[in-house]
N, C-alpha and C positions, 0 to 999 in steps of 0.2 A: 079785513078786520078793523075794529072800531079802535081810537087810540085810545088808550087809557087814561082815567082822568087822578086815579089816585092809585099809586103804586108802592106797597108797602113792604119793605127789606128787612128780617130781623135776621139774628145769627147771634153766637157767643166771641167774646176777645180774642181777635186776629179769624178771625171764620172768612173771611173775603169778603164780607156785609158791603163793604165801602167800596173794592174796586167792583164788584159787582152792579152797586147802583150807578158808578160812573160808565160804565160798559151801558150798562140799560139807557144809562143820561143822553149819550153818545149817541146811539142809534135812533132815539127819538127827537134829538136836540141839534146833533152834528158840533158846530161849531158852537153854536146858539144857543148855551146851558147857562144858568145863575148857581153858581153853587151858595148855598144857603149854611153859611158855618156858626155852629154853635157854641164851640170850645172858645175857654177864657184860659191864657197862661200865666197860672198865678206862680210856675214856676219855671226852671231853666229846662227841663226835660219837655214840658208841655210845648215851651216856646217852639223848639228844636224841631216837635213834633208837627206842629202847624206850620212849621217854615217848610218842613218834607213832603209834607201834602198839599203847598200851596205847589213850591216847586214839580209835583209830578201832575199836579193838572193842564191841560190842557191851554196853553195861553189867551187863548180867544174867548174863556170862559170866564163870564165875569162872577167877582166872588163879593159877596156881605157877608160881612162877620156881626151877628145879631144875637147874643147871650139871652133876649129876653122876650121880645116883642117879635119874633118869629112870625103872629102873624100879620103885625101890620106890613111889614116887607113884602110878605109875601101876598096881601092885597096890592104893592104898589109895580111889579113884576107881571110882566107875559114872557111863554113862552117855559120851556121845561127848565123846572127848578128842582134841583138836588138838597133835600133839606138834612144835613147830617151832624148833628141828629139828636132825635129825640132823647135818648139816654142824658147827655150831658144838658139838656134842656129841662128834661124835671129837673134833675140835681140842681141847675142854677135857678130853679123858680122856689124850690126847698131853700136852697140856701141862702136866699133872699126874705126866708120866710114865708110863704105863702101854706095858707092849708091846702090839706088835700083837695076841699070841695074846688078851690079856686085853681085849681093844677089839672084838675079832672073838664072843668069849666072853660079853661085857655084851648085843652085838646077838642073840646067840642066845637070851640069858635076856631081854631085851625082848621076842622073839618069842613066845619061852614062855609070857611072865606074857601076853601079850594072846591067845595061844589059850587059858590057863586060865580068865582073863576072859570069853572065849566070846563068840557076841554080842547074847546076852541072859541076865541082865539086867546083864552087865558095860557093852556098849554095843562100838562103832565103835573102831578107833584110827585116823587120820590122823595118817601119817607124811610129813612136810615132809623136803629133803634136795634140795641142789644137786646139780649135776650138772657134775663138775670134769673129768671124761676127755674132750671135746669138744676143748680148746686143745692150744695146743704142748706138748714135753715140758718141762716145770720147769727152773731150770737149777740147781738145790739140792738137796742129798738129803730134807732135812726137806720141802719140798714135794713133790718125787716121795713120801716114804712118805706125806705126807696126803693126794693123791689117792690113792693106791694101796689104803690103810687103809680109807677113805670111801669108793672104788671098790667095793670086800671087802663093807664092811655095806650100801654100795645093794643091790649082787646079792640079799643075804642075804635084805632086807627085800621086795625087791622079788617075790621069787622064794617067799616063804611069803605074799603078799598076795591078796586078794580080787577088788580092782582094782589098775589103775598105770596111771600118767598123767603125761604130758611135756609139758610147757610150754614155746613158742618164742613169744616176741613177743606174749606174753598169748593165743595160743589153747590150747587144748586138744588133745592129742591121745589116747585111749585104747589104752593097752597092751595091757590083759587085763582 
């Protein structure tokens, strides 16, 4: 079987999304992963939580912490990259202000740069990403456009990937 060149993870908060894409990272990577961190800790719980997940990674696994520019990193990387994730990656590109068109436009040049990458001998991308259109509808507009936005680039990503895979309750299920 052929390796996959773009591997796409959703699931809802606390689903398994993340040790699941590092399990996948693992098998395809071994030692040899980049984990690609998107989270920014604007506060003491966030920090705590970035210190818990740097802590149960794997040491040999090198990490970038990139709130913005996601794909220029991941142009300058070979070899299987854990990119987690997309969720907190629109939020920071929102929060920074960008429009939609330009947030819709970033995930299309992610896509790009990881089919230029190829997948050899660029490697794997595993692409992490909630799954926020399951609940009720919002009752703010700014949460209505961040699922909406995040809605846009799952489709985007999900829909140029390899695999995809939905996470309920810590199993597994395969997409494609």
């Amino acid at each position: 079987m052929n390796e996959p060149g773009l591997i796409y993870v959703t699931g809802g908060a606390r689903s398994g999304k993340s040790s699941f894409a590092e399990r996948r990272a693992a098998e395809l990577g071994g030692e040899r992963v980049t984990y690609l961190a998107t989270a920014q800790a604007f506060d003491a719980e966030m920090t705590e939580r970035i210190g818990r997940h740097r802590r149960e990674r794997p040491a040999s696994w090198r990490t970038l912490e990139e709130p913005l520019s996601v794909t220029s990193v991941l142009e300058s990387v070979e070899g299987v990259v854990l990119l987690d994730c997309l969720s907190l990656w629109v939020s920071n590109l929102m929060l920074r202000g960008d429009p939609d068109e330009d947030i819709l436009a970033a995930a299309d040049a992610l896509i790009g740069a990881q089919s230029r990458r190829g997948r050899a001998p660029g490697g794997p991308l595993i692409a992490v990403s909630n799954e926020v259109g399951l609940g009720i509808v919002p009752d703010n507009a700014l949460a209505r456009r961040y699922r909406d936005t995040l809605g846009r680039v799952n489709q985007r990503v999900a829909a140029a990937s390899d695999e995809a895979w939905l996470l309920v309750s810590g199993l597994s299920v395969r997409l494609k």
